[in-house]
C-alpha positions in Angstrom: 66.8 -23.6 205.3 64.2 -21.1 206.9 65.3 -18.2 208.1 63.2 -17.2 211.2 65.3 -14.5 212.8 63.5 -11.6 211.4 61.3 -10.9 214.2 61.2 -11.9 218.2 59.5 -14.6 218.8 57.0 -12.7 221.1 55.8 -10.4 219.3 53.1 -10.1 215.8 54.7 -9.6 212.6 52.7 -6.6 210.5 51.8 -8.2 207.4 50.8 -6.0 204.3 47.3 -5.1 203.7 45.1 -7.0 201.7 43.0 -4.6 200.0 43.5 -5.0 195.7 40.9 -6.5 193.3 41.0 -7.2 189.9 40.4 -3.9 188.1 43.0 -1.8 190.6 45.4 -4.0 189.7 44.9 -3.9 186.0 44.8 -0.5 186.4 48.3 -0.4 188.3 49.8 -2.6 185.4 48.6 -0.3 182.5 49.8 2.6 184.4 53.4 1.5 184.8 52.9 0.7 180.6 52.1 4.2 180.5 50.0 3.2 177.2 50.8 7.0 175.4 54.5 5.9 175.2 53.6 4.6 171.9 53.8 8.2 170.2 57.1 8.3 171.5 58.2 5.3 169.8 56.4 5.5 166.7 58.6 7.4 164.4 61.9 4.9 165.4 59.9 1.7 164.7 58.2 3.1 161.8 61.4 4.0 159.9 62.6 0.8 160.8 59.9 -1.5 159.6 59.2 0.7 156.2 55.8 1.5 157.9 54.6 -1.6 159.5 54.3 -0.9 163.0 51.0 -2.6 163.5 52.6 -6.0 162.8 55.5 -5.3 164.9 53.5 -4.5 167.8 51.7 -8.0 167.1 54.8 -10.2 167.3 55.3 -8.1 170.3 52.6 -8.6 172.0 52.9 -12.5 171.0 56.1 -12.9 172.7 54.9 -11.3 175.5 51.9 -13.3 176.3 53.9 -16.1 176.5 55.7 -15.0 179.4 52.7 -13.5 180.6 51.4 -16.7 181.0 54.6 -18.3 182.8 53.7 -15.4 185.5 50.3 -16.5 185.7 51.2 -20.3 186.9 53.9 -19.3 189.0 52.0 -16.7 190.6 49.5 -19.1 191.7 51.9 -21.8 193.2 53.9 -19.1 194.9 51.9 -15.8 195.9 54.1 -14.1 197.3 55.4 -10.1 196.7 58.5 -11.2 195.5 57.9 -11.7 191.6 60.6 -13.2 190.1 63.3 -13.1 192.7 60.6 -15.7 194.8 60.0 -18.0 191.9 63.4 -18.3 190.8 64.8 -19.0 194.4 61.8 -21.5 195.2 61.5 -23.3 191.8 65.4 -23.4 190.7 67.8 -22.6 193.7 68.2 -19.6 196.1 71.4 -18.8 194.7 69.8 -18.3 191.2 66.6 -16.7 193.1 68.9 -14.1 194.5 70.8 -13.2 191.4 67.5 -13.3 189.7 66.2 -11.0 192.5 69.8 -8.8 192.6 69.4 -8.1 188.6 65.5 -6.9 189.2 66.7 -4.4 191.2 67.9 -2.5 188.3 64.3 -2.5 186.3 62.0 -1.6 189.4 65.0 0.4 191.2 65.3 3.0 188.2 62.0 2.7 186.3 60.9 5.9 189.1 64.2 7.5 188.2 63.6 7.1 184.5 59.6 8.7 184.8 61.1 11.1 187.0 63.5 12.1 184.7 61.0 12.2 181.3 59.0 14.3 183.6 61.6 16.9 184.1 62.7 17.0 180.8 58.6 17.5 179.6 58.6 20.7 182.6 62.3 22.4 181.5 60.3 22.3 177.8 56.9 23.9 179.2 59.0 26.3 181.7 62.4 26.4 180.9 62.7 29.5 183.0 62.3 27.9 186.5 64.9 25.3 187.8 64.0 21.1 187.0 65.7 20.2 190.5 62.2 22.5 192.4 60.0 19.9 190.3 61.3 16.8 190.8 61.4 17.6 194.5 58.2 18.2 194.4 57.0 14.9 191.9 59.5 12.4 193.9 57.8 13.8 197.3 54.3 13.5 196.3 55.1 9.6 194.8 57.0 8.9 198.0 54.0 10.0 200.2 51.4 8.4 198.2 53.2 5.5 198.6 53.9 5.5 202.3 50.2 5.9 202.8 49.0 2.8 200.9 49.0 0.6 197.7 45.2 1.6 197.4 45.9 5.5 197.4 48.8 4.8 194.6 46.1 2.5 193.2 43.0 5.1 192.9 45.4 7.8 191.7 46.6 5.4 188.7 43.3 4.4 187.6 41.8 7.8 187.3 45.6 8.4 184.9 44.8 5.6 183.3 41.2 6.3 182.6 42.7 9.9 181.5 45.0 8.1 178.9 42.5 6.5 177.5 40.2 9.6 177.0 43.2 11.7 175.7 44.5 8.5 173.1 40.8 8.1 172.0 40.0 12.3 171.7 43.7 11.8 169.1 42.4 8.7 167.3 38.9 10.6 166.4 41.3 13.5 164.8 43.5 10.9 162.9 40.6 9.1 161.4 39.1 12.5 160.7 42.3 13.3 158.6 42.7 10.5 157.2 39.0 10.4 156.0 39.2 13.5 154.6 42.8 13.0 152.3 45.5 12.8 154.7 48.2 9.6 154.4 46.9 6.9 152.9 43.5 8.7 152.5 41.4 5.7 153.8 40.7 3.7 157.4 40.5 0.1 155.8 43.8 -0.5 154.6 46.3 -4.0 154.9 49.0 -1.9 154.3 50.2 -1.1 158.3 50.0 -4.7 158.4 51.7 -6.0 155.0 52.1 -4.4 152.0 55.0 -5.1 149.0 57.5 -3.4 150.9 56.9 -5.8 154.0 60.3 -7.8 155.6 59.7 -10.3 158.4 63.1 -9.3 159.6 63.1 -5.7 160.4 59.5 -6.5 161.8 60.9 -8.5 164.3 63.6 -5.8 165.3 61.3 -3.1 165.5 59.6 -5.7 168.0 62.1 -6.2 170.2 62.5 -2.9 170.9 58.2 -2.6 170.9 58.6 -5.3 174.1 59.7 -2.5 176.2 56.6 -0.5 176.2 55.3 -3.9 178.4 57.7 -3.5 181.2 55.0 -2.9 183.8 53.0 -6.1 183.4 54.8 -8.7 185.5 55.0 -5.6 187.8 51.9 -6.3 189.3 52.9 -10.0 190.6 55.0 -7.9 193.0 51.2 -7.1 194.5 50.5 -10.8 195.0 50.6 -10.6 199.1 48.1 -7.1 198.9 45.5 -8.7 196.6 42.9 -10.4 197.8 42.6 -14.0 196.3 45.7 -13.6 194.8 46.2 -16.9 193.2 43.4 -16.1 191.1 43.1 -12.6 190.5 47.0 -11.5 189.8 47.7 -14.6 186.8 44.2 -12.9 185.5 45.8 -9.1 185.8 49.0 -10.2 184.4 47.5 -11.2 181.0 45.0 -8.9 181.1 47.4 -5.9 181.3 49.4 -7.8 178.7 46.4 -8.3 176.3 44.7 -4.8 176.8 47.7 -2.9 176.4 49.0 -5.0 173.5 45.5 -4.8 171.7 45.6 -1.0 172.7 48.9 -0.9 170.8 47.8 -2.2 167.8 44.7 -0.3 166.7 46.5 3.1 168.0 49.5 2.0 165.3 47.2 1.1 163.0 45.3 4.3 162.5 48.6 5.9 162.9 50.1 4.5 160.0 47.5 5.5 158.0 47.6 9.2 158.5 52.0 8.8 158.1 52.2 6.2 156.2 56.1 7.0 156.2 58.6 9.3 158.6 59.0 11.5 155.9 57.3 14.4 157.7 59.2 13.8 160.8 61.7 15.7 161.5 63.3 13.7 164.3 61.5 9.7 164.1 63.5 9.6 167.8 61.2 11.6 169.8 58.1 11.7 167.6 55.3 12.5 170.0 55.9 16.3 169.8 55.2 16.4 166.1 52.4 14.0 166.2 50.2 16.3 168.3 51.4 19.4 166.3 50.6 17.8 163.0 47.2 16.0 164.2 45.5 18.5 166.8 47.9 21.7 166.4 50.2 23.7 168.5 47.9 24.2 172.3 46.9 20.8 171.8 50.2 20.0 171.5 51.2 22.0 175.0 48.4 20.6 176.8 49.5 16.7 176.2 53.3 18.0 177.3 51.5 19.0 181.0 49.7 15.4 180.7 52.1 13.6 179.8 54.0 14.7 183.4 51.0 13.7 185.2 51.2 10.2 183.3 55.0 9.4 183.6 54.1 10.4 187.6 51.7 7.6 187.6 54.3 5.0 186.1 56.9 5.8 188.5 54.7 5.7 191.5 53.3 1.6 190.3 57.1 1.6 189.6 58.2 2.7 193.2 55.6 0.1 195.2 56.6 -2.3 192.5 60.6 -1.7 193.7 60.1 -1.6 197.5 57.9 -4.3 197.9 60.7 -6.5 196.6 63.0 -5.1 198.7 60.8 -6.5 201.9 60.5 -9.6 200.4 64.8 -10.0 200.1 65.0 -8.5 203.5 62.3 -10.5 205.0 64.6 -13.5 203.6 67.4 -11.9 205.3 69.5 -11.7 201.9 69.5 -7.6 203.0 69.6 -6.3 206.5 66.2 -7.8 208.0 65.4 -4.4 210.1 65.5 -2.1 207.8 64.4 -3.7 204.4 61.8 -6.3 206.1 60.1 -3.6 208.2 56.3 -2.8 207.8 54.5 0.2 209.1 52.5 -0.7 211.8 49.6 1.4 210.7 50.0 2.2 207.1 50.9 -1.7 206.6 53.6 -0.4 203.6 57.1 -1.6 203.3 58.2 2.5 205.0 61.7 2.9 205.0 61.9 0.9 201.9 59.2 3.2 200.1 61.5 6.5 201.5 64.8 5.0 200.2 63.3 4.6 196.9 62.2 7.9 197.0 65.7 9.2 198.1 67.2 7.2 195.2 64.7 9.4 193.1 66.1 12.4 193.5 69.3 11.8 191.9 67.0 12.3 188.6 68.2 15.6 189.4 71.9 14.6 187.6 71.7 11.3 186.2 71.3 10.6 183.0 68.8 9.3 180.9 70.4 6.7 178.8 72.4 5.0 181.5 69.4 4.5 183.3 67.4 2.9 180.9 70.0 0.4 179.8 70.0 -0.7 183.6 66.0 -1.4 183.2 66.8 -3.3 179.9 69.0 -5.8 181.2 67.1 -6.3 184.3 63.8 -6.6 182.6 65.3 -9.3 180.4 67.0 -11.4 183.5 63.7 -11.4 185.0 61.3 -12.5 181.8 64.1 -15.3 181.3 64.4 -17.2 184.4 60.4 -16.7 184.9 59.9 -18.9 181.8 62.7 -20.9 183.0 61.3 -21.6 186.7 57.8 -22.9 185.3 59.9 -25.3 183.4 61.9 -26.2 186.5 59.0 -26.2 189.3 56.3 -28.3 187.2 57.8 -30.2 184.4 60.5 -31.2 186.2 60.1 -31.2 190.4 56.3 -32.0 190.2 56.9 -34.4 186.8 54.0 -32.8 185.1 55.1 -34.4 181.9 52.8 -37.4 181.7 50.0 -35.8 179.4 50.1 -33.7 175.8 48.4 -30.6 177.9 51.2 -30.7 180.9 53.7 -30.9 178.2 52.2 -28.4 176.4 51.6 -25.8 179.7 54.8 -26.5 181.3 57.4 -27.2 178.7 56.6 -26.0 175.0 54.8 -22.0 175.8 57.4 -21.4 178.5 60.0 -22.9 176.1 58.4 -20.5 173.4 58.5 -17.3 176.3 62.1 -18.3 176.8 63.5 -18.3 173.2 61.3 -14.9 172.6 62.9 -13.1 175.3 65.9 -14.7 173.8 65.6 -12.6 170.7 65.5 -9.7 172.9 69.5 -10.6 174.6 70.5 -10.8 170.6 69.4 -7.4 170.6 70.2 -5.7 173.6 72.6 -2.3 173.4 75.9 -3.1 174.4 75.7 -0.7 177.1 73.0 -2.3 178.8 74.7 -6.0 178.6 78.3 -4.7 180.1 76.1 -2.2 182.8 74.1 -5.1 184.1 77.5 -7.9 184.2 78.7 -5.3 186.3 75.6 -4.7 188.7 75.6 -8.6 188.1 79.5 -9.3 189.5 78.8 -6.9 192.5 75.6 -8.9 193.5 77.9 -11.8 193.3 80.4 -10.8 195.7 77.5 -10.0 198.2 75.9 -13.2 198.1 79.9 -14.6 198.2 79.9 -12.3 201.5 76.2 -13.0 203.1 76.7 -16.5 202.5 80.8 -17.1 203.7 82.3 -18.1 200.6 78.7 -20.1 199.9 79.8 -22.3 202.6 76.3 -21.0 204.8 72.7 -21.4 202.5 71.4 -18.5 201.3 68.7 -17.2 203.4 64.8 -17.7 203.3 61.7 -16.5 204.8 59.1 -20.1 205.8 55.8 -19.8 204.2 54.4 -19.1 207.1 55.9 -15.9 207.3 54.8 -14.7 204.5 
């Protein structure tokens, strides 16, 4: 049933702005990867796959693109800001869509928190004399305003990061060839050996790439810019695997080179957190210091594709009416941005000042996961089954086998999840529950939805 009571009859909803193209909204998706998180996971994944990262960012980046894809055709049949809470509720039922929706919160709610929080812990290293709590005022302010003034100002500011990234991963790849060139590792750039070598197990490959698949959160982002992107239905299923693909491709040759100049962890001191010592051992100490500052600007940039990511799916629930329509379905009249959702987000920020780490990214985890399962689920449901696009070897192939293949990858992510992520998100899952219980009395009302011509 529609849901229509969001706005008086007499007067012009504000719509979002429509002002995105293909190569901002890359951009936006690469940024949110934050593509230099893969020095901070290399030592882990290394130790773990006996030096074969390379390989485990490839069955990564495999897994990926399938869901990737399942984004892209639902994306086109339903543009609309609300990512996977829309698809689910329109292609399956509104009571999955909103659980679907509910458990999404917790990725794009806390992936801000979480960049906010790396950046603090990057300034208390560089300055541990002045107090963290001035700084992330100051980060979570500039993000909030940036926001409230426009997707294209958040936009701009993430492609020049990006851009940045690049420069600053390419300036540390010429040092690592150089070293490796001249002795260092394996003591030569053509080598099979971060692919496969005799010490090479499918298995731990495979483990290290579940937890690889986590440097992609940020890709399906981007479908939550569907209703700011001119000619969405083409250009966002194109961003989508695009990010994927660059970013996964991006991966690979970094981890390759990487490899060769430590072939093994043994000079690590902590694998854990190995980006520190990979700048001190490639390009020295103030090389080193000048990354830590960069790498603040670069988490800033996540959390702020992060934070429009988070609050444009908050207008899209409370434009359904699932939240309360005034506050969460409100757009600025002039800035044409989701307002009071983009300050609440920004509010919700600041408690980076005390929470911890950990927690938070277990919450992402699980919500990450809900969402790249029911995506592959909902092309399944919408096309192969409601529009019976199952009379041809290519419709059975689109709509059934890849999003069956998307849905048992991300499967092999669940068998891996930390047990603190799977009994944080029942929980966030149980309360979401008893709200819909509550917004729908008992389920005896529908759950509410915005008409397509709303939107």
């Amino acid at each position: 049933m529609a849901h229509n009571s969001a706005t008086p009859a007499a007067q012009p909803r504000a719509k979002l702005k429509k002002t995105l193209t293909l190569l901002p909204v890359v951009m936006m998706g690469l940024a949110y990867m934050q593509p230099m998180t893969l020095f901070d996971t290399f030592g882990i994944v290394s130790g773990l796959t006996d030096g074969h990262v390379a390989t485990a960012y490839a069955f990564a980046l495999i897994a990926i693109l399938f869901t990737a894809l399942s984004y892209g055709q639902l994306v086109r049949r339903f543009p609309s800001a609300g990512s996977a809470y829309t698809y689910a509720q329109k292609a399956i039922s509104p009571h999955v869509g909103f659980m679907v929706g509910w458990s999404s919160l917790l990725d794009y709610l806390f992936m801000p928190m979480i960049n906010i929080l790396l950046a603090k812990i990057y300034w208390e290293a560089l300055v541990p004399g002045v107090p963290s709590w001035i700084f992330v005022v100051l980060l979570v302010g500039f993000m909030t305003l940036s926001n409230l003034k426009g997707i294209k100002t958040v936009a701009n500011f993430n492609s020049v990061i990006v851009v940045l990234q690049v420069v600053v991963m390419v300036t540390i790849m010429g040092m690592v060839v150089w070293g490796v060139a001249h002795g260092v590792g394996q003591g030569t750039l053509v080598s099979s050996k971060p692919f496969w070598s005799e010490n090479a197990h499918v298995v731990p490959m495979i483990t290290g790439a579940t937890i690889l698949c986590f440097s992609f959160l940020g890709f399906d982002g981007i479908s939550s810019l569907s209703e700011e992107t001119k000619d969405a239905e083409r250009v966002i299923p194109k961003a989508i695997f695009l990010t994927a693909l660059i970013g996964g491709l991006m991966f690979i040759v970094v981890s390759y080179f990487l490899q060769l100049y430590f072939p093994d962890i043994s000079r690590f001191k902590d694998p854990d957190a190995s980006q520190p010592e990979i700048m001190l051992y490639v390009a020295g100490k103030a090389f080193q210091f000048g990354i830590l500052i960069f790498s603040c600007v670069t988490v800033l940039a996540s959390g702020m594709a992060a934070h429009a990511g988070v609050s444009r799916l908050m207008y899209v629930m409370g434009r359904d009416g699932v939240f309360p329509v005034r506050f969460f379905g409100y757009i600025h009249p002039k800035w044409r941005t989701p307002a009071l959702n983009v300050l609440l987000v920004g509010v919700i920020a600041l408690s980076s000042i005390t929470f911890d780490l950990v927690t938070a990214t277990a919450l992402i985890n699980f919500g990450a996961l809900v969402a790249f399962t029911f995506v592959n689920l909902s092309v399944i449901s919408q096309f192969w089954i409601r529009e019976r696009r199952n009379k041809t070897l290519k419709d059975n192939f689109t709509f059934l086998v890849l999003p069956l293949l998307g849905a048992l990858t991300v499967g092999a992510l669940w068998v891996n999840l930390e047990e603190s992520s799977m009994v944080l998100g029942l929980v966030w899952a149980a309360i979401g529950l008893l709200y819909l219980a509550f917004v729908t009395r008992s389920f005896r009302n529908p759950v509410p939805q915005c008409s397509e011509d709303m939107m």
